[in-house]
C-alpha positions in Angstrom: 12.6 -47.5 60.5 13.1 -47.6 56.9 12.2 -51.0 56.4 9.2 -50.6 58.3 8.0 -47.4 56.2 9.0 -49.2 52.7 7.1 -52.2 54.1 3.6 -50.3 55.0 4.0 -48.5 51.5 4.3 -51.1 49.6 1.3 -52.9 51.5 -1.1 -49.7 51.1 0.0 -49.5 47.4 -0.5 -52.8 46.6 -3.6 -53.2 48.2 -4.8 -50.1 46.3 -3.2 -51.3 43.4 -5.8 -54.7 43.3 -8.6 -52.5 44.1 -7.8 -50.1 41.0 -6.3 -52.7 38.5 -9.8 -54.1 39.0 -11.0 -51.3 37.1 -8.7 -50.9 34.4 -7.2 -47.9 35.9 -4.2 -48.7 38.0 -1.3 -51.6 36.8 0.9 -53.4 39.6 4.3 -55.1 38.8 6.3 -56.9 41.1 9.6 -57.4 39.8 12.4 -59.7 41.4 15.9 -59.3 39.6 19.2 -61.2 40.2 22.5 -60.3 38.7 25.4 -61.9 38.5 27.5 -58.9 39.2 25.8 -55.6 39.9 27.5 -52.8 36.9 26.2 -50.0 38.1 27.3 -47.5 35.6 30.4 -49.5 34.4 32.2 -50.0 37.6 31.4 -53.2 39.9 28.9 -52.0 42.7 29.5 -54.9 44.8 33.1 -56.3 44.3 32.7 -60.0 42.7 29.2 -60.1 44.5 25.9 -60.2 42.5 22.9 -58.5 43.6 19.4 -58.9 44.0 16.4 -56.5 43.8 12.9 -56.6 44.9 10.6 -53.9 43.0 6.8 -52.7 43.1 5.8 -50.2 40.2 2.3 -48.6 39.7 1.7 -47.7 36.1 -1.1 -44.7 37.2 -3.8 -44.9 34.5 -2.3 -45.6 32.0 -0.6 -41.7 31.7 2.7 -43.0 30.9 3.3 -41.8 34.7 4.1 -44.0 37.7 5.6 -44.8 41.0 8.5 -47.4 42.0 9.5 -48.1 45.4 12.8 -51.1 45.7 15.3 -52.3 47.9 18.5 -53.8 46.5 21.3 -56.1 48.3 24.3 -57.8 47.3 24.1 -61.8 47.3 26.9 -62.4 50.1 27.6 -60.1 53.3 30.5 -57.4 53.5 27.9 -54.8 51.8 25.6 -53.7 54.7 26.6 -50.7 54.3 25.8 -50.3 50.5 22.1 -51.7 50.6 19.8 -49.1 49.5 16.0 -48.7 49.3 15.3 -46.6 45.5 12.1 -44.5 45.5 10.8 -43.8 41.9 8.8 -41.2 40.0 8.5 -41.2 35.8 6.7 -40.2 33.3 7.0 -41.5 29.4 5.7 -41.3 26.1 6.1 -40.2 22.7 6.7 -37.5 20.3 6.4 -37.2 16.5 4.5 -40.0 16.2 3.9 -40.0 12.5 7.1 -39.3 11.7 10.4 -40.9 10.8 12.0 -39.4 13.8 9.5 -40.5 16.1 11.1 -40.1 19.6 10.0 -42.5 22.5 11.2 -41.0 26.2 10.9 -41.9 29.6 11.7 -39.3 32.4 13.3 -41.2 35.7 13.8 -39.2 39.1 15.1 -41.6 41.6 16.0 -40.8 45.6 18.6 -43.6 46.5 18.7 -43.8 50.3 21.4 -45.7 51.4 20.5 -46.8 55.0 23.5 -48.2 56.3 24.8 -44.6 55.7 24.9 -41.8 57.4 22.3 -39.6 55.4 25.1 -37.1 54.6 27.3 -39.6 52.9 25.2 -41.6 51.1 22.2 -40.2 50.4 21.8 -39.3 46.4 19.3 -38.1 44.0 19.5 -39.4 40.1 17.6 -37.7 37.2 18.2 -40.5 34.6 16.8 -39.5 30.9 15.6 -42.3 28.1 15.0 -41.2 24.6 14.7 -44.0 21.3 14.3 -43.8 17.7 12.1 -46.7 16.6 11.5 -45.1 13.3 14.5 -42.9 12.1 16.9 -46.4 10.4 15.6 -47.7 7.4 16.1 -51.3 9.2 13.3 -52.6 10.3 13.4 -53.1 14.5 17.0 -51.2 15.0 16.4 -48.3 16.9 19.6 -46.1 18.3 18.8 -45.0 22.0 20.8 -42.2 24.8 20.5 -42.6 28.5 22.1 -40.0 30.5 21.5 -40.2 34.6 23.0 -37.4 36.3 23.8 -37.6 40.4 23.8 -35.5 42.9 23.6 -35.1 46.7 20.2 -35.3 48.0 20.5 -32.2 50.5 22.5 -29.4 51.0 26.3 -29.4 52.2 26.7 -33.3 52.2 29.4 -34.9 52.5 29.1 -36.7 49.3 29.0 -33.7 46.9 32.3 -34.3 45.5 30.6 -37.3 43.3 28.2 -35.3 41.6 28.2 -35.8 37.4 26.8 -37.6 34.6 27.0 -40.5 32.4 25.8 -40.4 28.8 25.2 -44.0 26.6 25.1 -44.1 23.4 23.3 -47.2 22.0 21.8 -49.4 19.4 19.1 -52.0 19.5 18.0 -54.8 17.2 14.9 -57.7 18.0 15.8 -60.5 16.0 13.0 -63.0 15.3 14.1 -66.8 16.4 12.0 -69.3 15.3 13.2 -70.9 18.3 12.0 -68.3 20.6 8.4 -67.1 21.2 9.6 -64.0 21.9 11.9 -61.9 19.5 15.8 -62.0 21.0 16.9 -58.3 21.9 20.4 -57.3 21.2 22.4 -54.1 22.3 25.5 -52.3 22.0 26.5 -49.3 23.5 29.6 -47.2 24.7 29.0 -45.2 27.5 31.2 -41.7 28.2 31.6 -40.8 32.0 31.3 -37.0 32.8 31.8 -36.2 36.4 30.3 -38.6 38.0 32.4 -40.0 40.6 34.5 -37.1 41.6 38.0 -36.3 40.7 39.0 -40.1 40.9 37.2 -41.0 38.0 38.5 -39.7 34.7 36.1 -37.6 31.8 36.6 -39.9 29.0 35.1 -43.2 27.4 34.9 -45.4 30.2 32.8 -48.5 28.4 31.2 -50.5 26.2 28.5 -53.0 26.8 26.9 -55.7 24.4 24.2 -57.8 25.5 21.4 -60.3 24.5 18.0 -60.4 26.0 14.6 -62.8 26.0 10.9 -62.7 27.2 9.3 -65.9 28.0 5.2 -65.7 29.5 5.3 -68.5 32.3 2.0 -67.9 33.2 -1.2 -65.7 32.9 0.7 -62.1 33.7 4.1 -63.9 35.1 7.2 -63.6 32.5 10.7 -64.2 33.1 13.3 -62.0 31.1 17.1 -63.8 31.2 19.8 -61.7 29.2 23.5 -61.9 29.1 26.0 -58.9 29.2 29.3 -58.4 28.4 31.3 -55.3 29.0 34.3 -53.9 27.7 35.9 -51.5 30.0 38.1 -48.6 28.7 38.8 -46.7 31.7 40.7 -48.6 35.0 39.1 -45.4 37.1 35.7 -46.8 36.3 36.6 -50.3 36.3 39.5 -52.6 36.2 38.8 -55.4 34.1 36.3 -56.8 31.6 32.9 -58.2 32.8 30.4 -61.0 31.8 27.0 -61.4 33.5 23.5 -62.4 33.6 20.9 -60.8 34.5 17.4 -62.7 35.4 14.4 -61.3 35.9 10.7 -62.5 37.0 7.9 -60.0 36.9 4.1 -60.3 38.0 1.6 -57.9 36.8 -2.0 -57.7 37.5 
């Protein structure tokens, strides 16, 4: 039944999404992303498995608003049970605009419905916060950023309350002009600090560090494909066990 729902959404929004990008009001990106190995908040979502996810966003009007509707899977079997459709709503922009501390956000609240679940046990809801400083280092394109998500049961009495927390990340980013590249090369740090999340098997403490590298390339009119590398160093075995290196790959459309 889910499939079927996420399936006639995504055909009414995309088919309103061509009418109304026609007129400059409504922008539609399909996204398909591969990783190597799903880290999903420092630990290793699915085992040695990558993963794979299939996104439509609507960018309303250019508001800074939107809607996200995606269904993610792991690249062998053994996870039925951890494939989950992700429905989206956000809202970003900017504050202090003229001023050195210049502040960029982006507002996330996510409903992850596990459907190989019972809804009682898998069933989450994730506020997840986004806030840069373009403006505030007297470098030139290094920005610090802090992403915090915060889980939580989506109803009442679940069974999966226990695993309610957050996770704050502290980070840095740099685009580095390559004459190489026609797009600039993004690098990132950051160390993440895990606060709850995960119930009382999962220490409060610095549970990570990730470092990555990251390209745009424009295949064709409104196609580009954005390959990075990641590697993470973990500091917590309750999070996760053992360093990680992947890739991630992604291909978006927009119109």
């Amino acid at each position: 039944m889910n499939k079927k729902v996420l399936l006639i959404a995504v055909l009414l929004l995309s088919m309103a999404g061509a009418v109304q990008a026609e007129e400059g009001q409504i922008g539609v990106t399909f996204d398909t992303t591969y990783m190597s190995k799903w880290m999903v908040r420092g630990s290793e979502g699915y085992g040695q498995q990558g993963a794979v996810f299939e996104t439509i966003d609507l960018d309303l009007w250019g508001t800074g608003a939107g809607i996200a509707i995606g269904h993610q899977s792991a690249t062998a079997s053994g996870y039925v049970d951890k494939q989950r459709f992700n429905y989206k709503l956000y809202y970003g922009s900017s504050l202090f605009d003229d001023q050195p501390y210049k502040t960029k956000y982006k507002l996330n609240w996510i409903y992850e419905n596990w459907y190989g679940r019972a809804k009682s046990k898998g069933d989450l809801q994730e506020w997840l916060f986004v806030f840069s400083w373009p403006q505030i280092l007297p470098v030139e394109n290094l920005a610090p950023y802090y992403i915090t998500h915060y889980l939580h049961p989506a109803g009442s009495n679940f069974d999966n309350h226990k695993i309610s927390g957050w996770v704050h990340r502290f980070g840095l980013g740099y685009d580095l002009d390559v004459d190489e590249l026609p797009k600039p090369l993004h690098l990132s740090g950051e160390v993440a600090y895990t606060d709850g999340y995960g119930g009382a098997a999962v220490d409060h403490d610095w549970s990570y560090a990730t470092f990555g590298a990251s390209t745009k390339f424009e295949i064709a009119d409104n196609l580009t494909f954005v390959p990075g590398v990641y590697h993470q160093v973990s500091m917590d075995d309750s999070v996760c066990r053992r360093d990680v290196t992947y890739c991630k790959l992604s291909m978006k459309y927009k119109y």
